[in-house]
C-alpha atoms as a printed R data frame, in Angstrom:
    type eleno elety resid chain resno      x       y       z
1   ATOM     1    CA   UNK     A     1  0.000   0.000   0.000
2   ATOM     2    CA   UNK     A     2  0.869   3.516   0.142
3   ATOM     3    CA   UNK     A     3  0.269   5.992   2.515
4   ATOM     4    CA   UNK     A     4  0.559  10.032   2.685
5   ATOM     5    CA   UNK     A     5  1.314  12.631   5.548
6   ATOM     6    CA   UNK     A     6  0.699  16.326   5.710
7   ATOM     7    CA   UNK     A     7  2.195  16.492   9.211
8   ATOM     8    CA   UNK     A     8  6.188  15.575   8.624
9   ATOM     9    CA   UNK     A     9  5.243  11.421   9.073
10  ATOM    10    CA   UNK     A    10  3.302  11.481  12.491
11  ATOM    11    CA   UNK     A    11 -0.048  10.504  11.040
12  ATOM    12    CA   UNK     A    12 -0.291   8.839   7.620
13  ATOM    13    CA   UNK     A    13 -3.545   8.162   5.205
14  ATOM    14    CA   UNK     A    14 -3.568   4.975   2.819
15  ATOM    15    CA   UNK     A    15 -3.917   6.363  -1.071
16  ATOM    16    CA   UNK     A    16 -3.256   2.941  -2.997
17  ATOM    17    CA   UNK     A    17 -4.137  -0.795  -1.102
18  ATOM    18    CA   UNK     A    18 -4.019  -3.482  -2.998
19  ATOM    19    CA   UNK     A    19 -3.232  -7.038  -1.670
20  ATOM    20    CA   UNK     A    20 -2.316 -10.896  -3.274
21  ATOM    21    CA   UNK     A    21 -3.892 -11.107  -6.749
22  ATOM    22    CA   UNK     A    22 -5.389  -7.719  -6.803
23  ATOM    23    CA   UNK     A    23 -1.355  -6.720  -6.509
24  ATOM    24    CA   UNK     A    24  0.307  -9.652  -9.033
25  ATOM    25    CA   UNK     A    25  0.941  -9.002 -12.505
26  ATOM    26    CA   UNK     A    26  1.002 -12.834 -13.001
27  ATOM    27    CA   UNK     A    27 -2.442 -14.903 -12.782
28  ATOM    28    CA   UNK     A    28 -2.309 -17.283  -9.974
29  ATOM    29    CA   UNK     A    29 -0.163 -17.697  -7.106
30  ATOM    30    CA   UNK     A    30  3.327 -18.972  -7.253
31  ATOM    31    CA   UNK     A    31  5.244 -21.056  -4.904
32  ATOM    32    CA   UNK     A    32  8.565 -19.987  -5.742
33  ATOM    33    CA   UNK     A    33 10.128 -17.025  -5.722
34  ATOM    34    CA   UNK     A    34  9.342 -14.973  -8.917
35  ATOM    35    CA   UNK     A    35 11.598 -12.085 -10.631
36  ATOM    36    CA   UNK     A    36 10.053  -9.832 -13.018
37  ATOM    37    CA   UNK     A    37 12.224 -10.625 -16.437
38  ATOM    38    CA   UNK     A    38 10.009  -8.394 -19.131
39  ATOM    39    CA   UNK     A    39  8.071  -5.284 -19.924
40  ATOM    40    CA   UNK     A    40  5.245  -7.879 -19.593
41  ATOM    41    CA   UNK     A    41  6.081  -8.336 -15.719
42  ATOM    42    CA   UNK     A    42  5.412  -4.452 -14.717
43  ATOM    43    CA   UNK     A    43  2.436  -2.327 -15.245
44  ATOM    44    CA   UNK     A    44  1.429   1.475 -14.604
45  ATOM    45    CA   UNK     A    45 -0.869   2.476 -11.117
46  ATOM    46    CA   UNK     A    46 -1.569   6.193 -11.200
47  ATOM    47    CA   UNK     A    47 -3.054   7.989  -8.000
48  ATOM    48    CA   UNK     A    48 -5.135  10.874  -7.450
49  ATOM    49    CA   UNK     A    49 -3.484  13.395  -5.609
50  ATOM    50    CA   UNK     A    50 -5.677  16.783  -6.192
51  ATOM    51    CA   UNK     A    51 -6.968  16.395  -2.801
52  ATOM    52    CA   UNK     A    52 -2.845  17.557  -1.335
53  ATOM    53    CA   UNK     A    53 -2.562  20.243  -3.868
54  ATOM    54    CA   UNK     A    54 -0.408  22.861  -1.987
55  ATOM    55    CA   UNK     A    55  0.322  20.746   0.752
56  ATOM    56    CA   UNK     A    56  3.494  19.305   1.541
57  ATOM    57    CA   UNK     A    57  3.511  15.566   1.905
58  ATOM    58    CA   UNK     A    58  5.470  12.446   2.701
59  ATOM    59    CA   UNK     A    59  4.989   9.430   0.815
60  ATOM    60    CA   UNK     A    60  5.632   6.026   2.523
61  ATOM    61    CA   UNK     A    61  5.234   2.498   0.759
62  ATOM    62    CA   UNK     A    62  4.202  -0.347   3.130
63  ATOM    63    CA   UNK     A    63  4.706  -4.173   1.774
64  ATOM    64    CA   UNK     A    64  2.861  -6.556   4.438
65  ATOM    65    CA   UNK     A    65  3.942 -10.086   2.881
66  ATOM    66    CA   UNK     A    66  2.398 -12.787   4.500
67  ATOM    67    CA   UNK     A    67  4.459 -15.533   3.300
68  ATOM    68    CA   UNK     A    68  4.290 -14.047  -0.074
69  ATOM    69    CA   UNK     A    69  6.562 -13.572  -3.123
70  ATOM    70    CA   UNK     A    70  8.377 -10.508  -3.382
71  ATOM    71    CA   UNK     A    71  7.386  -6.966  -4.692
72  ATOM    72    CA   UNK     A    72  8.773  -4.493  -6.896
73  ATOM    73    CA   UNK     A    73  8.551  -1.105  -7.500
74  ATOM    74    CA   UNK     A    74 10.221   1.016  -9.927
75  ATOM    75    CA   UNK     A    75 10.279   4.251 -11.769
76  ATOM    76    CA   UNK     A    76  7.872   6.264  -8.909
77  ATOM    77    CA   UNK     A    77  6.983  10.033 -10.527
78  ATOM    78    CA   UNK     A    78  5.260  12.455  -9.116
79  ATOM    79    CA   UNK     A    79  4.012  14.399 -12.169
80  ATOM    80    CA   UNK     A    80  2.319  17.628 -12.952
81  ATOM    81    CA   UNK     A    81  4.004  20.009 -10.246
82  ATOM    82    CA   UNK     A    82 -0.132  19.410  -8.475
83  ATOM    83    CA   UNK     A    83  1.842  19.708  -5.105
84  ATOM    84    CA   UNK     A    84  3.241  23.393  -5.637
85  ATOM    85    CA   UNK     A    85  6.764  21.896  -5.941
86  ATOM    86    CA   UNK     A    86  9.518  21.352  -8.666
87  ATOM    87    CA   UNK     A    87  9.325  18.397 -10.264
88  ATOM    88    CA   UNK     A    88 11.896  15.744  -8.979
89  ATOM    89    CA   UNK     A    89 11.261  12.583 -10.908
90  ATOM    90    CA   UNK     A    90 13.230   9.317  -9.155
91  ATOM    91    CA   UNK     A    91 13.687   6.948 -12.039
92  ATOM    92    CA   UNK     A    92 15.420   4.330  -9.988
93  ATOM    93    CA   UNK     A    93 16.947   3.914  -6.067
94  ATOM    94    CA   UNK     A    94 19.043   0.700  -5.850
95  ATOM    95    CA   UNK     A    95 19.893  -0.394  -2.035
96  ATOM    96    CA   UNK     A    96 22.838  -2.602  -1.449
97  ATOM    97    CA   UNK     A    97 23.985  -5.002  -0.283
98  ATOM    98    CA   UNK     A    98 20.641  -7.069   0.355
99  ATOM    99    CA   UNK     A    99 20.305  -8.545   2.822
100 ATOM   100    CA   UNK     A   100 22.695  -6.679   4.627
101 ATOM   101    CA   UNK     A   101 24.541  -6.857   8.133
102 ATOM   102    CA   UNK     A   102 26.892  -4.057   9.022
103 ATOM   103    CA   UNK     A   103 25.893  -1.161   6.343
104 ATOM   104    CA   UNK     A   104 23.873   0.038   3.643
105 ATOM   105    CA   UNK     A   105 24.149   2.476   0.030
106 ATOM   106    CA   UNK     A   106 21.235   3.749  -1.065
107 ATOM   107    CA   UNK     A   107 22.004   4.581  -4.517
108 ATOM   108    CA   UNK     A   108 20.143   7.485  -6.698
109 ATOM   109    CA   UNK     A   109 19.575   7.213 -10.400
110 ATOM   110    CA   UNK     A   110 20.487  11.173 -11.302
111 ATOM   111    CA   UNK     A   111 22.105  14.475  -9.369
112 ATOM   112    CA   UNK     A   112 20.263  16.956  -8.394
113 ATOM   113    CA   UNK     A   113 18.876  15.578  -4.853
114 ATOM   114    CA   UNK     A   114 21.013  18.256  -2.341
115 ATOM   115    CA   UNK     A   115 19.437  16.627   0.673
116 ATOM   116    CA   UNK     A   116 17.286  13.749   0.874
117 ATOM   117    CA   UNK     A   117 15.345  11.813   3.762
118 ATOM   118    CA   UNK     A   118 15.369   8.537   4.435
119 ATOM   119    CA   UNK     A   119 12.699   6.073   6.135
120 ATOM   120    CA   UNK     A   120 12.958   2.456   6.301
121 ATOM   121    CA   UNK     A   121 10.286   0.714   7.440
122 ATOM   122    CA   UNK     A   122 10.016  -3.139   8.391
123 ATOM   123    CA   UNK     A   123  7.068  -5.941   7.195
124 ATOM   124    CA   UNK     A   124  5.433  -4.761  11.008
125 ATOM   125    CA   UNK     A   125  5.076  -1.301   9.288
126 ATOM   126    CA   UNK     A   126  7.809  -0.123  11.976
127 ATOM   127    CA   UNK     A   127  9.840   2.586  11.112
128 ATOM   128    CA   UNK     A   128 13.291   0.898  11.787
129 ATOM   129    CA   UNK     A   129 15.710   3.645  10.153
130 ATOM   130    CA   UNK     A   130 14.549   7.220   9.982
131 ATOM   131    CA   UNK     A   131 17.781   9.313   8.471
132 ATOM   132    CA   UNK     A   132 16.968  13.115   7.579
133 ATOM   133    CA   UNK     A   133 18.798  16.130   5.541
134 ATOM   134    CA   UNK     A   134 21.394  13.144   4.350
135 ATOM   135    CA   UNK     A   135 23.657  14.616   1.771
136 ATOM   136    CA   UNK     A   136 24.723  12.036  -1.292
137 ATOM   137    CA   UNK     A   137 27.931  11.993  -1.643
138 ATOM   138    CA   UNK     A   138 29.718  12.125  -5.307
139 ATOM   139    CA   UNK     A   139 28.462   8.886  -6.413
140 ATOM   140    CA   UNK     A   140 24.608  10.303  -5.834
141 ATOM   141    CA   UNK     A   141 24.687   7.601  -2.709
142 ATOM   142    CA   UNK     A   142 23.932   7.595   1.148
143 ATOM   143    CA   UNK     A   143 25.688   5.012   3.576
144 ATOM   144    CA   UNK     A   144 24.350   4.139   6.893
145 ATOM   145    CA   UNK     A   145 24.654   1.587   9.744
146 ATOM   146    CA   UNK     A   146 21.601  -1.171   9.899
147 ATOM   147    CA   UNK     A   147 24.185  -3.458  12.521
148 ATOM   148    CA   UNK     A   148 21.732  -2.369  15.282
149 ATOM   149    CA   UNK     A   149 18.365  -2.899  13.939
150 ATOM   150    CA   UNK     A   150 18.921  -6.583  13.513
């Protein structure tokens, strides 16, 4: 699902909910773990967000598995300049290594991101890392110890 704050992440609204085959691009459950490998595998959700026009908001994805498969996301926009800001499209965030045990890179597509925040959030919908104002270093990436959520 994802959810949307007005109030810097204290309260939080569900937008988009969608759960086992409402979610899968494939038709039927699978057993085994599953990797998208085509065009074929992804599709487009688009959600309405006149109702935050002017406001500034927080966007947080939430993946409750239940002994599922995995999920992917990729290429998130935020189109239209509707929420009175510049446009800042994030074509792709790659996190490594995964799983991890000491530390992690988050890893932006593009410059331009001067400060970013961060907000990891566990399959309890616990906020595990909250990192704010990070600055990416040269390589457009952010480092950070996960040793001690473990």
């Amino acid at each position: 699902r994802v959810e949307i704050s007005t109030d810097c992440g204290d309260n939080y609204t569900t937008i988009y909910d969608k759960t086992g085959l409402d979610l899968s691009t494939l038709s039927g459950y699978r057993a085994l773990a599953w990797i998208p490998s085509s065009g074929d595998d992804w599709r487009q959700e688009q959600v309405g967000l006149s109702a935050y026009i002017g406001e500034q908001v927080q966007f947080r994805f939430v993946n409750v598995t239940g002994n599922g498969n995995y999920t992917y996301i990729d290429n998130i926009n935020i189109l239209n300049n509707y929420l009175g800001v510049a446009e800042q499209v994030l074509n792709e965030l790659v996190m490594y290594p995964n799983p991890a045990q000491d530390a992690v890179t988050i890893a932006l597509s593009q410059n331009g991101f001067e400060q970013i925040d961060i907000t990891v959030v566990n399959s309890l919908g616990q906020q595990v890392i909250i990192r704010k104002n990070l600055t990416p270093n040269g390589n457009n990436a952010v480092n950070f110890d996960v040793e001690y959520i473990l």
